[in-house]
C-alpha positions, 0 to 999 in steps of 0.5 A, spaced: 734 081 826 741 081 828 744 088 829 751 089 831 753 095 835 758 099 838 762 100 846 761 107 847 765 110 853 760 108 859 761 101 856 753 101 853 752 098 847 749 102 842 745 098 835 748 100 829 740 100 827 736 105 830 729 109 828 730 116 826 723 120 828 724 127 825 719 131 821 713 126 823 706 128 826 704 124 832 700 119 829 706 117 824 711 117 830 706 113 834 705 109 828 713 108 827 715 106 833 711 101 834 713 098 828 719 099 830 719 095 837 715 090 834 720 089 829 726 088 833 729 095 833 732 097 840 734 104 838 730 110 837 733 117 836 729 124 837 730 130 839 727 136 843 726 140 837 723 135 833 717 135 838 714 129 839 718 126 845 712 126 848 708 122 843 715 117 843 715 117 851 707 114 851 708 109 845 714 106 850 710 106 856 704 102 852 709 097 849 712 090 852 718 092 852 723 094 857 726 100 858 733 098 858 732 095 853 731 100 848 737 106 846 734 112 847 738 118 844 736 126 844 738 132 843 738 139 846 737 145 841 743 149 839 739 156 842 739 152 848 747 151 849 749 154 855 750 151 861 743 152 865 739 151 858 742 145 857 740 142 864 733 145 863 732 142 857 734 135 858 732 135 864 725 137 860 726 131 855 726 127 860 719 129 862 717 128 857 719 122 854 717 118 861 725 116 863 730 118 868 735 117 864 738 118 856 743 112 854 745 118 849 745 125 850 748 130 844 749 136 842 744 137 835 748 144 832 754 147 833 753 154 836 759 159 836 755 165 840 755 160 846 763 158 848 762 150 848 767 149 853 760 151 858 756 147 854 760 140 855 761 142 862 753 141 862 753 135 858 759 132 864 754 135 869 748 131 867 752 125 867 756 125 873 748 126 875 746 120 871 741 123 867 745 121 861 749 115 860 754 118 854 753 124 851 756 126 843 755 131 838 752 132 832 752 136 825 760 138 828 765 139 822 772 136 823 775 142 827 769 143 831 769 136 834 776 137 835 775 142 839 770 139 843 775 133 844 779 138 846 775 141 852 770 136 854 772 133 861 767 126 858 768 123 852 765 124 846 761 118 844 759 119 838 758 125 831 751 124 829 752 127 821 748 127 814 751 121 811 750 116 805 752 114 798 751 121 795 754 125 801 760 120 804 765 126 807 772 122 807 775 127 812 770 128 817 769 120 817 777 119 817 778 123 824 771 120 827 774 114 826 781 117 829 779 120 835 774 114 836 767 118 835 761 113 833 758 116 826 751 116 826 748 117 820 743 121 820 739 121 813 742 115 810 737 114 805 738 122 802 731 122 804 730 117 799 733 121 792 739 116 793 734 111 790 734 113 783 742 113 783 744 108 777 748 103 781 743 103 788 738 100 783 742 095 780 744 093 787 737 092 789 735 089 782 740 084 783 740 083 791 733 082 790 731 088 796 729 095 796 735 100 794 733 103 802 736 096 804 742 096 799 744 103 802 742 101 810 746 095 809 752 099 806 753 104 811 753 098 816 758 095 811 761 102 812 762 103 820 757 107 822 750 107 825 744 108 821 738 111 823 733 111 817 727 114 818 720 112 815 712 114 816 709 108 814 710 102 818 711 096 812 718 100 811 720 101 818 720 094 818 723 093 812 729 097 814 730 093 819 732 086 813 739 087 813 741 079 815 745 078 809 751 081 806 754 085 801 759 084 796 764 088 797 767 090 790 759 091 791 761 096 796 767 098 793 762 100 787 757 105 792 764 108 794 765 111 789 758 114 788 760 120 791 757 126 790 759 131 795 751 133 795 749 133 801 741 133 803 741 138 810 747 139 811 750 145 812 757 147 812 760 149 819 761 157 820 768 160 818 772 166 822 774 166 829 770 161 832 775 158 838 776 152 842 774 155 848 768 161 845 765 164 840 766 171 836 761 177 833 763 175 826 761 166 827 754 169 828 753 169 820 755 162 821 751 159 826 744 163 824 745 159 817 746 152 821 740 153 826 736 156 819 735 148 819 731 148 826 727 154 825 719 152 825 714 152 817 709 155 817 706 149 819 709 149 826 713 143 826 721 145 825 726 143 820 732 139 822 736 132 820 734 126 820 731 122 813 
């Protein structure tokens, strides 16, 4: 398997291929990144709402391969955003995880009620401390990524977002690639209701691949790192057949899928949320975001990546 990758600011190259590990039991995960590893993949995204670093962390040390070797990412709840929190919680995921260090650390959702201003002062923190290699953020809207550019005295990396044929986010993907922000993909299969779109399952048919591979491979095609997630380990592995090349009025085809539909994604909260600090009437906002993190009744919690 032959992956490209991106220069992030530290200088590390991140795959643009990684495995997503959000919203699976603990064999699945065990299972999953196994798989993954055996299959060539060098990158493995969680999260320490997703509750299963501790599994992610086990299957890492039984495995044969090293450590530097593998791009590790999590990211730190949005309750747990100001500055004290975001210490405890990543220094808690590292625990967990059996590492001294995150190749990627970011901010899972925005939070108007905590200034992000003292949250990426944290994050600067835990890399100025080498805890983490290069911090980023995730689910952030245009403004909101703008503003962390804007107050962050480290780079950020990367913009992790919902993103897939169905859900393309012109703008968002425009300034991204304007103020150098990675875009990770998270749920780039639409958790899978984008194989039943027309044009996906012609492409499959005529490629001869799964519609998983024709959409991972047109993400690739598009500039942004994909992070499909799978609880069967025959799919992890199939994922991960992207050495061959999409035609591109055949990608021009998939662009014009666009629904504007998005799977997970929230929209960001209005009002007079600021650069530098919060306000009363952004909690409406933020309560409908951090809703995606909130536990099911069977205790494993909602979040973002398919």
């Amino acid at each position: 398997m032959t992956v490209p990758t991106k220069t992030l600011p530290s200088g590390a190259e991140l795959p643009a291929l990684g495995l997503g590990t959000y919203d699976l039991n603990d064999g699945e995960t065990a299972d999953s990144v196994r798989a993954a590893l055996d299959a060539g993949y060098a990158h493995i995204d969680t999260a320490e709402g997703y509750r299963n670093e501790a599994v992610i962390g086990d299957a890492l040390a039984a495995s044969d391969v090293d450590r530097d070797d593998v791009f590790l990412t999590s990211k730190v709840l949005a309750k747990h955003l100001d500055y004290e929190s975001v210490i405890a919680s990543c220094e808690a995921s590292l625990d967990r995880l059996g590492t001294d260090y995150l190749d990627l650390y970011l901010v899972h959702w925005p939070n108007p009620a905590i200034s992000l201003r003292e949250t990426l002062r944290a994050m600067a923190e835990l890399r100025d401390r080498g805890l983490v290699r290069d911090v980023g953020v995730s689910n952030f809207s245009a403004y909101q990524l703008s503003c962390a550019h804007h107050v962050s005295d480290v780079p950020i990396a990367v913009n992790q977002i919902e993103y897939h044929p169905w859900f393309q986010r012109p703008d968002l993907v425009d300034y991204c690639r304007e103020s150098d922000t990675v875009i990770e993909a998270a749920a780039p299969l639409a958790r899978t209701d984008v194989f039943d779109d027309d044009v996906v399952a012609e492409l499959a048919e005529e490629y001869d691949k799964h519609p998983a591979q024709v959409v991972l491979r047109w993400a690739l095609d598009n500039d942004a790192v994909a992070l499909p997630r799978s609880s069967t380990p025959d799919h992890v592995r199939a994922n991960a057949d992207l050495d061959w090349e999409l035609d591109e009025a055949d990608r021009r085809r998939l662009d014009d899928r666009d629904r504007n539909r998005p799977v997970y994604d929230t929209r960001p909260a209005t009002g007079r949320t600021t650069c530098t600090g919060s306000s009363s009437d952004a909690l409406t906002g933020f309560q409908s975001q951090t809703a995606l993190l909130s536990s099911r009744s069977t205790g494993r919690p909602v979040s973002a990546d398919s």
